[in-house]
matplotlib code that plots the C-alpha trace (Angstrom):
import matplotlib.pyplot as plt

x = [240.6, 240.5, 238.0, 235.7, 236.1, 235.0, 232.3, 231.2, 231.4, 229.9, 226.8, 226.5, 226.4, 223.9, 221.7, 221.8, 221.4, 217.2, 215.7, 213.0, 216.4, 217.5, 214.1, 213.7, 217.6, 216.4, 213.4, 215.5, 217.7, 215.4, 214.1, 214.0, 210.8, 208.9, 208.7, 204.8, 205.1, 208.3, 206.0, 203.0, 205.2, 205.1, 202.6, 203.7, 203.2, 204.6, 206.6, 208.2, 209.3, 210.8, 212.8, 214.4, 214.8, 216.7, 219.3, 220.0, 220.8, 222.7, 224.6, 224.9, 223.3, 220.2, 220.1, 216.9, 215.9, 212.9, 210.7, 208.1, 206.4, 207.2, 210.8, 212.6, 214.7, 217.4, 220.3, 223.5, 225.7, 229.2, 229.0, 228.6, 232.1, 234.1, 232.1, 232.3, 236.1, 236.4, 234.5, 236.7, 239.8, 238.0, 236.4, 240.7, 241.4, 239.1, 239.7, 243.6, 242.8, 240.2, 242.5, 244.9, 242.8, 241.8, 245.6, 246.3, 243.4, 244.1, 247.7, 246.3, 243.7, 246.7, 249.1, 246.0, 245.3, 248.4, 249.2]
y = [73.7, 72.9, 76.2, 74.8, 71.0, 73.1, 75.0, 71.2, 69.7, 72.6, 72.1, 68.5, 68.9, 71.4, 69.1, 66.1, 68.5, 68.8, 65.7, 66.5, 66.6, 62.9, 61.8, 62.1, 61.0, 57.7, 57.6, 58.3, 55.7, 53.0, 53.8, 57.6, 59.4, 62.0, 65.4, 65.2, 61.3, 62.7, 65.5, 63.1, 61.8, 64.8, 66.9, 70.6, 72.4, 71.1, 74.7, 73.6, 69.7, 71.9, 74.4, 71.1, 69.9, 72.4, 72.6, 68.6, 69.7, 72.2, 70.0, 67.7, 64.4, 64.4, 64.7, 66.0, 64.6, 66.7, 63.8, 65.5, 67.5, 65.6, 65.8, 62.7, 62.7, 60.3, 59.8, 60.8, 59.9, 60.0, 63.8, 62.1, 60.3, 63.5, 63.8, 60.1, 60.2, 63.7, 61.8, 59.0, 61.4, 62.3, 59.0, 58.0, 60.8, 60.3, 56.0, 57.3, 59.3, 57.2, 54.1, 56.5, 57.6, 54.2, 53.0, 55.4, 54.8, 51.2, 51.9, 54.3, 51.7, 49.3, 51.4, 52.2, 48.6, 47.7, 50.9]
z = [-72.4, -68.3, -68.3, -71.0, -69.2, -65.6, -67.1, -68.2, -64.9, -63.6, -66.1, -65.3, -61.6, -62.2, -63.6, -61.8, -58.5, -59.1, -58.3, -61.3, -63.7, -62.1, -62.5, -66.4, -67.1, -64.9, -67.5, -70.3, -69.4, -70.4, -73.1, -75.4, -75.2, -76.8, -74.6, -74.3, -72.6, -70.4, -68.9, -68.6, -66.1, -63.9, -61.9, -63.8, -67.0, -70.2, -70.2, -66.6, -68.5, -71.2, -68.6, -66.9, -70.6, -71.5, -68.9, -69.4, -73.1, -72.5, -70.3, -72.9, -70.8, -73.4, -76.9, -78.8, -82.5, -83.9, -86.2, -88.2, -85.5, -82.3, -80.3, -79.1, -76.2, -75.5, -73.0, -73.3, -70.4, -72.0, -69.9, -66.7, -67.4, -66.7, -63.2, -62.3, -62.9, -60.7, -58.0, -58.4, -57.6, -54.6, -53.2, -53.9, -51.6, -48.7, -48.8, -48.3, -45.7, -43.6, -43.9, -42.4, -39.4, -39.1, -38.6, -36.1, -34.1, -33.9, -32.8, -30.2, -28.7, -28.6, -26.9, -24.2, -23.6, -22.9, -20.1]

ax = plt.figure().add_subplot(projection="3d")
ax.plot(x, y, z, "-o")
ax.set_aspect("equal")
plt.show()
């Protein structure tokens, strides 16, 4: 189960690493789309779309329904959950250790003021 949950993160991250890939989840976020008026949106082949399609599905962030001949797209961030909260541990972590730092550089200028 962790493997299968890494292997997930590791998809996710994957994703949302090409700027191209962030671009059509922040298009599919308002609203779902056909695949032909997602890769009107961008300056490369309908074949390139569909390669940066792919990996958000297989990352699970978009869903595709097939109506008749055309393919919908929609968002599906329930993936990004898992990230956000495995950001979360580490946003946690560095806080901890900045507040930290920032302590004992405050008691450091103190004792150097008053020498």
């Amino acid at each position: 189960m962790v493997e299968q949950q890494a292997s997930q993160l590791d998809a996710v991250f994957k994703a949302v690493a090409d700027p191209t890939r962030r671009a059509i989840l922040a298009r599919l976020a308002s609203a779902d789309a056909r695949v032909t008026d997602i890769a009107k949106d961008f300056p490369m082949s309908l074949n390139a779309v569909s390669k940066h399609l792919r990996v958000l599905e297989g990352a699970a962030l978009v869903r595709r329904t097939v109506v008749g001949r055309e393919h919908v797209l929609a968002l599906d961030a329930s993936a990004m959950a898992e990230a956000a909260r495995w950001m979360d541990h580490y946003r946690r972590f560095w806080e901890e250790r900045l507040a930290a730092l920032d302590a004992l550089m405050t008691e450091r200028t103190k004792k150097g003021r008053k020498k």
